[in-house]
C-alpha positions as CSV (number, residue, x, y, z in Angstrom):
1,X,30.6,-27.1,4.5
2,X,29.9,-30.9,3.9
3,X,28.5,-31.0,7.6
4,X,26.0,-27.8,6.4
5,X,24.9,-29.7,3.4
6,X,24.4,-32.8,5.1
7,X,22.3,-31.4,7.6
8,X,20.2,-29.7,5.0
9,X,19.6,-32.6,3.5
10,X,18.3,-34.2,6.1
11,X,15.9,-31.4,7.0
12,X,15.0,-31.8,3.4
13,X,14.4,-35.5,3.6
14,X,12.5,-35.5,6.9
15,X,10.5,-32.6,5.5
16,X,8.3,-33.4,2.0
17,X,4.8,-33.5,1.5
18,X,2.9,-33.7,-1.7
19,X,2.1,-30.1,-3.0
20,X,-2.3,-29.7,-3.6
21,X,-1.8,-28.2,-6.9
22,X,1.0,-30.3,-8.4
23,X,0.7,-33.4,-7.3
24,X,4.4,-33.5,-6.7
25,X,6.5,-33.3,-3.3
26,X,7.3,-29.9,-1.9
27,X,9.9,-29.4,0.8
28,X,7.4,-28.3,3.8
29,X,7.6,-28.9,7.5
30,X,4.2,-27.8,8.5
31,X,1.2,-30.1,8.5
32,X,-2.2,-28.4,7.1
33,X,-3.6,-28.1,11.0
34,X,-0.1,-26.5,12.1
35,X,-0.9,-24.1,8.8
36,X,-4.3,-23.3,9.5
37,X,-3.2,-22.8,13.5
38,X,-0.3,-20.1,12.3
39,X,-2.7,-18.2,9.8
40,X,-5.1,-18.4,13.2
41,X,-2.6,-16.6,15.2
42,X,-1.3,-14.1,12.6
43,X,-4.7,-13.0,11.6
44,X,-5.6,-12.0,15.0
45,X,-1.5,-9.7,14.6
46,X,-2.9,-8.6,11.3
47,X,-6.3,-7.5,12.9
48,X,-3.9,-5.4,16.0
49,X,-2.2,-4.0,13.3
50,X,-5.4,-2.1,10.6
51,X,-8.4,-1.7,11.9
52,X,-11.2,-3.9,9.8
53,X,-13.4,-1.9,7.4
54,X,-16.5,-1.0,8.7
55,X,-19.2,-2.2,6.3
56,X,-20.8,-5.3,6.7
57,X,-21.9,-5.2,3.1
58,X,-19.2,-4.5,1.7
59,X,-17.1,-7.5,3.8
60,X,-20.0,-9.7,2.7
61,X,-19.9,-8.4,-1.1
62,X,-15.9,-9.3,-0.9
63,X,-16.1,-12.8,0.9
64,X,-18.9,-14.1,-1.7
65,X,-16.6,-13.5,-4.7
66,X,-13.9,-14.8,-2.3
67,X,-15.6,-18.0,-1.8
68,X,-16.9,-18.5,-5.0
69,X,-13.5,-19.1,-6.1
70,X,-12.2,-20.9,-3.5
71,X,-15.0,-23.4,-4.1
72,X,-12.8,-23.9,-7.6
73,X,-9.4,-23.9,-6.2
74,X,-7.2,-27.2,-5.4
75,X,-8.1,-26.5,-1.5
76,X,-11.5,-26.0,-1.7
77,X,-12.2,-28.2,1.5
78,X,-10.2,-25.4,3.4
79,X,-12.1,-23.0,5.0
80,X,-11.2,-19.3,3.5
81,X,-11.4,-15.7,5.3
82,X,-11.6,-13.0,3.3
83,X,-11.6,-9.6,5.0
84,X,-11.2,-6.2,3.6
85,X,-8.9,-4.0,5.8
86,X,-9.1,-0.4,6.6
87,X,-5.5,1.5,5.0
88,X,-5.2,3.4,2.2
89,X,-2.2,1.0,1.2
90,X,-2.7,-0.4,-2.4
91,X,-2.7,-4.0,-1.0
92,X,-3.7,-7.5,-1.3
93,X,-2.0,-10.5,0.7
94,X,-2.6,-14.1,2.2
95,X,-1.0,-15.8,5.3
96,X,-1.1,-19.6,5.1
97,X,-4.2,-21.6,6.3
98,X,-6.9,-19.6,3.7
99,X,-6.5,-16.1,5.2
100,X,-6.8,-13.7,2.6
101,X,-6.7,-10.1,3.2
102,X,-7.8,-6.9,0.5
103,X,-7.5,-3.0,1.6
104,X,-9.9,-0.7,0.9
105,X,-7.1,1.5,-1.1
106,X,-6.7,-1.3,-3.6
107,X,-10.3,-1.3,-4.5
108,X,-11.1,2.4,-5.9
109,X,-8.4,1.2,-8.8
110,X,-10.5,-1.7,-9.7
111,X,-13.6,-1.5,-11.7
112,X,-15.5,-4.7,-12.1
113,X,-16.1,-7.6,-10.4
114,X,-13.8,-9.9,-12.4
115,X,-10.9,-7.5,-11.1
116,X,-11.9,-7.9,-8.0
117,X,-12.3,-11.5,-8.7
118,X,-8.1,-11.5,-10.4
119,X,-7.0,-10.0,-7.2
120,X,-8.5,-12.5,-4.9
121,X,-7.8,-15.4,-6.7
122,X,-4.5,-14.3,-6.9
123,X,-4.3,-14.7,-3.1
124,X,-6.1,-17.4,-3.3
125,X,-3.2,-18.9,-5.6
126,X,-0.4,-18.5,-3.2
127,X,-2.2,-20.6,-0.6
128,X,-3.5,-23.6,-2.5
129,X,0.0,-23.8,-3.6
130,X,1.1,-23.1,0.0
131,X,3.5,-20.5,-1.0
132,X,4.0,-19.0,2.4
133,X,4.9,-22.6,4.2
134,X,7.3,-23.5,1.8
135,X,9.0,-20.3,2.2
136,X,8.9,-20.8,6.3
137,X,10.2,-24.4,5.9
138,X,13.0,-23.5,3.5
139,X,13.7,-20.7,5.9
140,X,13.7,-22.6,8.8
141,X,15.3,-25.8,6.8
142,X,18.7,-23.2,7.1
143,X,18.5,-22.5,10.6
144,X,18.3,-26.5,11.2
145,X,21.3,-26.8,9.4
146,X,23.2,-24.6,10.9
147,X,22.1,-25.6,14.6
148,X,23.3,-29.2,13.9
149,X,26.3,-28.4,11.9
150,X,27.3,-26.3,15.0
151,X,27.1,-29.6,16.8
152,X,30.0,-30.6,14.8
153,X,32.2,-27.8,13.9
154,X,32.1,-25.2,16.3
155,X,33.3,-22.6,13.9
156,X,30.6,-22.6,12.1
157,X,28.8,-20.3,14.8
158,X,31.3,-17.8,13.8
159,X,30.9,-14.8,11.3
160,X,32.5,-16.9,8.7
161,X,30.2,-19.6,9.2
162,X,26.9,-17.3,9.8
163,X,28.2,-16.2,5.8
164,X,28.2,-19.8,4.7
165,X,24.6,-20.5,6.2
166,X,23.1,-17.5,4.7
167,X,24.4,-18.0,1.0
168,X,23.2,-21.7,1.3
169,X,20.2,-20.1,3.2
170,X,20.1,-17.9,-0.4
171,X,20.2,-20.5,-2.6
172,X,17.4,-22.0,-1.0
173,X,14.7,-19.1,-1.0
174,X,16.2,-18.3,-4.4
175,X,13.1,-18.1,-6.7
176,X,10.4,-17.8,-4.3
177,X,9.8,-14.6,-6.0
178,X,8.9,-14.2,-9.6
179,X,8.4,-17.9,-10.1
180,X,5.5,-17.4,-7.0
181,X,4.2,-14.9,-8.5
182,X,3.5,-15.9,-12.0
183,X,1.9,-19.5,-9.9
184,X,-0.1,-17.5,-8.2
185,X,-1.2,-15.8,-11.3
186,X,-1.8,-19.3,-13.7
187,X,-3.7,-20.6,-10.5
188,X,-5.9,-17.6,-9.9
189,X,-6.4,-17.4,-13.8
190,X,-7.9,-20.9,-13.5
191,X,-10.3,-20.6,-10.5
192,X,-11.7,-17.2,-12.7
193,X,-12.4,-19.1,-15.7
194,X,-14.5,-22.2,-12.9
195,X,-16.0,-19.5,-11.6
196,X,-17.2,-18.4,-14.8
197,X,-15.1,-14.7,-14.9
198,X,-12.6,-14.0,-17.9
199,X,-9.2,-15.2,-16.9
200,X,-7.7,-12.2,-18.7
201,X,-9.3,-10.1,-15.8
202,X,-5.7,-10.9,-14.1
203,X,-4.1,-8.6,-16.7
204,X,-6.6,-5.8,-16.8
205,X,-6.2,-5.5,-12.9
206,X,-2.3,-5.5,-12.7
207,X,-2.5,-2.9,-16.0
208,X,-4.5,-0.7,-14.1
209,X,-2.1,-1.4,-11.0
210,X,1.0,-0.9,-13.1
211,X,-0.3,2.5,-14.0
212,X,-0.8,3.5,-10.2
213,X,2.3,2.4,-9.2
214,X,3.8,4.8,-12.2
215,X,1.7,7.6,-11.1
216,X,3.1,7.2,-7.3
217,X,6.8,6.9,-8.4
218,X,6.4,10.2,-10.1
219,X,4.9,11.5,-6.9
220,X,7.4,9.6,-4.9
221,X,10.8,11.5,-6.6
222,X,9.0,14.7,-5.5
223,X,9.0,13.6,-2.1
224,X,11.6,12.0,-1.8
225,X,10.4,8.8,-0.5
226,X,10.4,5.0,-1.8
227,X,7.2,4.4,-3.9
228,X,4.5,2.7,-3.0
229,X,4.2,-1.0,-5.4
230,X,1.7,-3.3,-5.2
231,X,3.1,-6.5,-3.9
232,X,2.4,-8.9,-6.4
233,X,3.4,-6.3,-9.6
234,X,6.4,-7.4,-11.6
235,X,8.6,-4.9,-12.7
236,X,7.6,-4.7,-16.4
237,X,4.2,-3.5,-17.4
238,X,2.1,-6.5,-17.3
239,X,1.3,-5.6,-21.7
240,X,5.1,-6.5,-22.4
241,X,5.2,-9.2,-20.0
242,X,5.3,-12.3,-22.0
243,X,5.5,-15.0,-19.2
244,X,2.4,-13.4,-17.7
245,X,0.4,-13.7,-20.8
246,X,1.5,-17.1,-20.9
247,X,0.4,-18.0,-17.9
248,X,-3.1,-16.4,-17.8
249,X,-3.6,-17.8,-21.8
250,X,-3.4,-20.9,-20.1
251,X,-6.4,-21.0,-18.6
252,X,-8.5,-19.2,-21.4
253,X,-9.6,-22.5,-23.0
254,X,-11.3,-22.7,-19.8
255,X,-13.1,-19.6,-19.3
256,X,-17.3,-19.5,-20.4
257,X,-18.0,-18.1,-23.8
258,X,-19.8,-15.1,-22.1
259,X,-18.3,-14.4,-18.8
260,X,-19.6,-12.4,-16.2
261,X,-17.7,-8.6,-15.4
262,X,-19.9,-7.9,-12.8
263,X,-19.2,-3.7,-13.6
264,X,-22.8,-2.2,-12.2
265,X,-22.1,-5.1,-9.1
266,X,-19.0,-3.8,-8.1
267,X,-19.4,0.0,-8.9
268,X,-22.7,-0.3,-6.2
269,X,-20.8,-2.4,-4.1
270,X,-18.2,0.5,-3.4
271,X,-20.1,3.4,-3.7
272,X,-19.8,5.3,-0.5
273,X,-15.9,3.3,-0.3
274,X,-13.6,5.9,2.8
275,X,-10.9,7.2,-0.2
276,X,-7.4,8.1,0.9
277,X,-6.8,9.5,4.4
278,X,-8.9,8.2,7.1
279,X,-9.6,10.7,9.9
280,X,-7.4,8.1,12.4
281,X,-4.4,10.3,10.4
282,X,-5.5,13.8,9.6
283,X,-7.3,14.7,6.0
284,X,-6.1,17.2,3.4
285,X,-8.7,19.3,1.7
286,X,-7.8,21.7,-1.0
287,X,-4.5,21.9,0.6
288,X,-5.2,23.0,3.6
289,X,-4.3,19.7,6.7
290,X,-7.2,19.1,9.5
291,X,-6.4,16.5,12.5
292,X,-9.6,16.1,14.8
293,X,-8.0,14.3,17.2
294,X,-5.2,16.7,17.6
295,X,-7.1,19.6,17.2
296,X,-4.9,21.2,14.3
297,X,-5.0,23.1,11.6
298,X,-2.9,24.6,8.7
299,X,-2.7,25.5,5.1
300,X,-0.3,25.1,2.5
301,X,0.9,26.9,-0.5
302,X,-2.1,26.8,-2.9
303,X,0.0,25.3,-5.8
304,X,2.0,22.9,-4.0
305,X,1.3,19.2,-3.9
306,X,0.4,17.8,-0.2
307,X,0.9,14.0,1.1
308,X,-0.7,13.0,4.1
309,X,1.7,10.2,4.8
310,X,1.7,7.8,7.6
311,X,4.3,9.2,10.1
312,X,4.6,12.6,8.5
313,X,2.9,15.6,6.1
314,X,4.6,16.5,3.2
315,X,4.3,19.3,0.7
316,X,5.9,19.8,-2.6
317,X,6.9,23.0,-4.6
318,X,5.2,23.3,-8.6
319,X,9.1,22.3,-9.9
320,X,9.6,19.9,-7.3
321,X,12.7,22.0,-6.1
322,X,11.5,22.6,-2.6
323,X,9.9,20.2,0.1
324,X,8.0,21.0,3.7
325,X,7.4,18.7,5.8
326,X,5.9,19.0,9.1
327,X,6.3,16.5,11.8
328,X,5.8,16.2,15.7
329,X,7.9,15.8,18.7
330,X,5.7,14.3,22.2
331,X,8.3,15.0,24.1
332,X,9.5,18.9,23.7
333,X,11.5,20.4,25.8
334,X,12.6,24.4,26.3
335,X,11.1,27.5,24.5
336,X,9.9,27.4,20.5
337,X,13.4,29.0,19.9
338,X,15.1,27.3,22.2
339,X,13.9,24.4,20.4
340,X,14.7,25.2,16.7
341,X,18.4,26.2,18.1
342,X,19.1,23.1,19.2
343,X,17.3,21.4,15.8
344,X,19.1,23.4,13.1
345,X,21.9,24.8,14.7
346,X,22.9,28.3,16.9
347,X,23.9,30.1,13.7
348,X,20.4,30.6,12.8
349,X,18.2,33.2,12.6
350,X,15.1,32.6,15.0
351,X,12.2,34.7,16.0
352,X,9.5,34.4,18.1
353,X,5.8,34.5,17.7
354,X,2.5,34.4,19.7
355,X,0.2,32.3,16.7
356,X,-3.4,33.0,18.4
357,X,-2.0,32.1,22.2
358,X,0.3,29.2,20.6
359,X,3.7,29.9,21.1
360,X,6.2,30.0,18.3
361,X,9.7,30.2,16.9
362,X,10.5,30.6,13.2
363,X,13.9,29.1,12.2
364,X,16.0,30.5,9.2
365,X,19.7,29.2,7.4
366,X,20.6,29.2,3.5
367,X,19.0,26.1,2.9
368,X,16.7,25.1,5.4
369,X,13.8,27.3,7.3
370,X,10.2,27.2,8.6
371,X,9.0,27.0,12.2
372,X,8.3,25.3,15.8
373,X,4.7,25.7,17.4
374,X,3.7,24.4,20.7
375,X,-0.2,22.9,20.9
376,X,-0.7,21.2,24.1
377,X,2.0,19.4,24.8
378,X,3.5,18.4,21.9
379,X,5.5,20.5,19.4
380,X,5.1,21.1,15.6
381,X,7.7,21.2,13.1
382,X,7.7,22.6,9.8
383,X,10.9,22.6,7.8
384,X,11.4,23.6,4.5
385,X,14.4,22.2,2.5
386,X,15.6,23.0,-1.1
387,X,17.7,20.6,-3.3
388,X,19.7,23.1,-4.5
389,X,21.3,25.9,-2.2
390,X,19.8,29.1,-2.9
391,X,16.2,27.1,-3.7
392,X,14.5,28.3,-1.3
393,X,14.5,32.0,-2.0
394,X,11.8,32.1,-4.1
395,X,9.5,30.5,-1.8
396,X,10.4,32.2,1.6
397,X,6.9,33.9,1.7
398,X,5.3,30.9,1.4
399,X,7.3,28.7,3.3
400,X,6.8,31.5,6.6
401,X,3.0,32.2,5.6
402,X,2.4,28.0,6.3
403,X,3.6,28.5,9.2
404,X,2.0,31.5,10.4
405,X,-1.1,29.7,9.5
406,X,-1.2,27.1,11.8
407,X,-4.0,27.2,14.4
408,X,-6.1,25.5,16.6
409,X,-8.7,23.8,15.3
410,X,-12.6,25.5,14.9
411,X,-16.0,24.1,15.1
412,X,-16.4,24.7,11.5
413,X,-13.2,22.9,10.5
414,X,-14.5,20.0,12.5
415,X,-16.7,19.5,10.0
416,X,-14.7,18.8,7.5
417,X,-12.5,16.2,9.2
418,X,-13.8,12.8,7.4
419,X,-12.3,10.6,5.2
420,X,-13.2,11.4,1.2
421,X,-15.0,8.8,-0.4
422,X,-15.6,7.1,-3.8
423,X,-19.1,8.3,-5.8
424,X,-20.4,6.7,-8.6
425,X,-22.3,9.2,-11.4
426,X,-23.4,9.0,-14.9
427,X,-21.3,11.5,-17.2
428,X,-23.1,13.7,-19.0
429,X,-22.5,15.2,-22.4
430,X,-19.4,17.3,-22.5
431,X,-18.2,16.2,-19.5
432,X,-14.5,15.5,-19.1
433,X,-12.1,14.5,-16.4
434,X,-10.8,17.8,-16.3
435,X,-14.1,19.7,-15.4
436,X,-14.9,16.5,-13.4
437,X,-11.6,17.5,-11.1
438,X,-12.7,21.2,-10.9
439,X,-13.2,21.8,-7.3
440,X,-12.3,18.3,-6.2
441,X,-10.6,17.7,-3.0
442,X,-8.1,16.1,-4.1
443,X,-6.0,19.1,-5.5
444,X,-3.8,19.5,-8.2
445,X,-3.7,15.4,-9.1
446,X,-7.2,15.4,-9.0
447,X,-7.1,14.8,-13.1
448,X,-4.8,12.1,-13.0
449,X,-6.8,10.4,-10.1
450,X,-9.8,10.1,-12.0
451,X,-7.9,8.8,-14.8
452,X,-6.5,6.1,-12.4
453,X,-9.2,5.3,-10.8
454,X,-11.5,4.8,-13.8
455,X,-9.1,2.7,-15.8
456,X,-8.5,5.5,-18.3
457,X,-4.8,6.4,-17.5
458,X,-3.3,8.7,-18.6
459,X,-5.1,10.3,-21.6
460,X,-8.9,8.5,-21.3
461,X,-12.1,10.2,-21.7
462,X,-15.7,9.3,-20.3
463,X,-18.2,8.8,-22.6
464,X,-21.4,10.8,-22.4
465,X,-23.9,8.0,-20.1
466,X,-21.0,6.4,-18.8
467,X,-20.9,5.3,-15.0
468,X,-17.6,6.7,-13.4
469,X,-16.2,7.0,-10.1
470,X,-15.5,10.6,-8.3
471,X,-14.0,11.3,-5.4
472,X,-15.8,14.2,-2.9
């Protein structure tokens, strides 16, 4: 152990480098050109890995706000990338160097461009402060250690010593969380209030994330799946978070007596903004699922909630009690029923059916049932579970009329494969978010939506004249 902690602090030692924002030294083994050279290289992964959002005005709109705050950073002789990426993911990040990286699914929840301006210089926090190289070099600072220790005690290569590294490994990254976080937040709260926006921007933005995030874990526990958080939330809501405040109050004596918000900019700015799905992944329309590239179709139960989610569809019963989910195998082999045999098991009940030329097996036990259909040369699953034996009884009919519904895709339904996309109106008298959700492709959470994405969760009205986003 004395070797391990000797060779750390040599790593430390050889290692420190006076920090831009604190004037202090940092533990960091990267020079600013080997920084700038790995952001480089991981922007080009990052570009592999989304697709970059096609409006030139909209990049253009996001990268002037971007550098206007970088201009008032402690880096501001770095040269900054800002790019808007095309996922629905509610997202903001930066890699080290000055690459800083919004989705398009972050932006419907904004709603001015101060927010816009709090989650950037967020981003823009973590690399003046050069959050990401210090977590490499701490990272790597444990591997060093353990590579030269190794030199000396053979044993530590073992499973005992591998435990030792990583609990000193532990103790080193310990912190890089929160503590990052709220940084990143007193930093970003500063270059608002240079830039002349309202520091307290940082807290509006992360109430209106916190309120997403709650929304999605709701949705979430229906489907069974991990929610999806914004990566630089904290676990409280941001109005109880006392730190936070702290933090962003700093910078208040800072900010311009009559800072700019920027609403009317922003809202024109992302009028037109692809909502949701994109067509890359299939849309869902009034409950019914459309894949272009696939050339699929199918409808589910009108009162169930449907999740177009990355590697599979979901659908959820009214009580949350039963879940379909269809998925795809490119690689099928045998008949439909052979196929749903060998899924579920030989004691089930199959039949097979000729859907339009497509054939098709449906599958039945006491809690599980739905169907197989061959498109192509892929097959389609849908299978119903219940979390509770017996629960899905009352939705056989359902549940077997999804799956009778799947088809080929038409002409017409062609037409309707694009992504949905944000609309800015003025609300006129009477108008509320419920009649503004009648009809609305987005379904049954259409209300709630609206709510979210004008910054009046969960019980807001518009006011008559007001500008407020739609989605259609």
């Amino acid at each position: 152990m004395r070797f391990v902690i000797t060779a750390l602090a040599l790593a430390l030692l050889a290692g420190c480098a006076q920090n831009p924002v604190t004037g202090q030294n940092d533990f960091v083994m990267m020079s600013e050109s080997q920084e700038v050279a790995e952001g480089r290289q991981a922007d080009v992964q990052i570009k592999k890995q989304y697709k970059v959002y096609e409006s030139k005005a909209l990049q253009d709109y996001v990268n002037r706000v971007g550098q206007r705050l970088a201009k008032q950073s402690h880096r501001p002789n770095l040269q900054y990338h800002f790019t808007v990426l095309d996922t629905p993911e509610v997202n903001a990040f930066a890699l080290p160097g000055g690459y800083v990286y919004v989705t398009r699914g972050i932006l419907p929840y904004l709603n001015s461009e101060a927010e816009l301006a709090a989650v950037v210089g967020h981003e823009i926090g973590h690399v003046t402060a050069r959050h990401g190289v210090r977590q490499q070099s701490a990272a790597q600072a444990a591997n060093i250690g353990l590579t030269i220790a190794s030199i000396f005690v053979p044993e530590i290569g073992s499973m005992g010593g591998q435990n030792i590294t990583n609990i000193v490994g532990g103790a080193l990254l310990s912190g890089y969380g929160r503590e990052h976080e709220l940084e990143a937040d007193r930093l970003g709260a500063q270059y608002l209030a240079r830039a002349d926006y309202d520091p307290q921007a940082i807290i509006s933005v992360l109430r209106v994330l916190k309120n997403q995030e709650l929304k999605d874990i709701e949705l979430a526990k229906q489907e069974g799946r991990e929610p999806r958080r914004y990566s630089g939330l904290f676990a409280t809501h941001p109005d109880n978070d006392t730190r936070l405040k702290q933090v962003v109050g700093e910078a208040d004596k800072l900010a311009p007596a009559a800072p700019f918000e920027g609403r009317a900019e922003f809202l024109a700015a992302t009028d037109g903004l692809a909502f949701g799905d994109s067509s890359d992944q299939g849309v869902v329309r009034n409950n019914h699922f459309y894949h272009a590239d696939l050339g699929i179709a199918v409808a589910f139960p009108e009162t169930w909630q449907v999740h177009n989610l990355p590697d599979t569809l979901v659908a959820v019963s009214p009580g949350g009690e039963a879940m379909l989910q269809m998925k795809m195998d490119q690689q099928p082999s045998g008949t439909p029923a052979e196929y749903a045999r060998r899924m579920v098991g030989y004691g089930a009940q199959t039949r097979s059916l000729d859907l339009n030329g497509l054939p098709a097996a449906t599958f039945e036990l006491s809690n599980t049932m739905g169907g197989v259909i061959y498109q192509g040369k892929y097959a389609y699953i849908l299978a119903a579970q219940a979390k509770a034996r017996g629960g899905l009884d009352a939705h056989r009919n359902e549940i077997f009329d999804t799956v009778r519904s799947f088809h080929t895709l038409t002409a017409e339904e062609r037409k309707l494969v694009k992504p949905l996309s944000i609309r800015v109106i003025h609300v006129r008298a009477g108008e509320t978010y419920a009649k503004l959700a009648q009809g609305s492709p987005l379904g049954k959470s259409a209300e709630s939506y609206l709510r979210l994405i004008n910054a009046q969760y969960p019980n807001g009205e518009p006011r008559a004249g007001q500008a407020v986003k739609i989605v259609e």
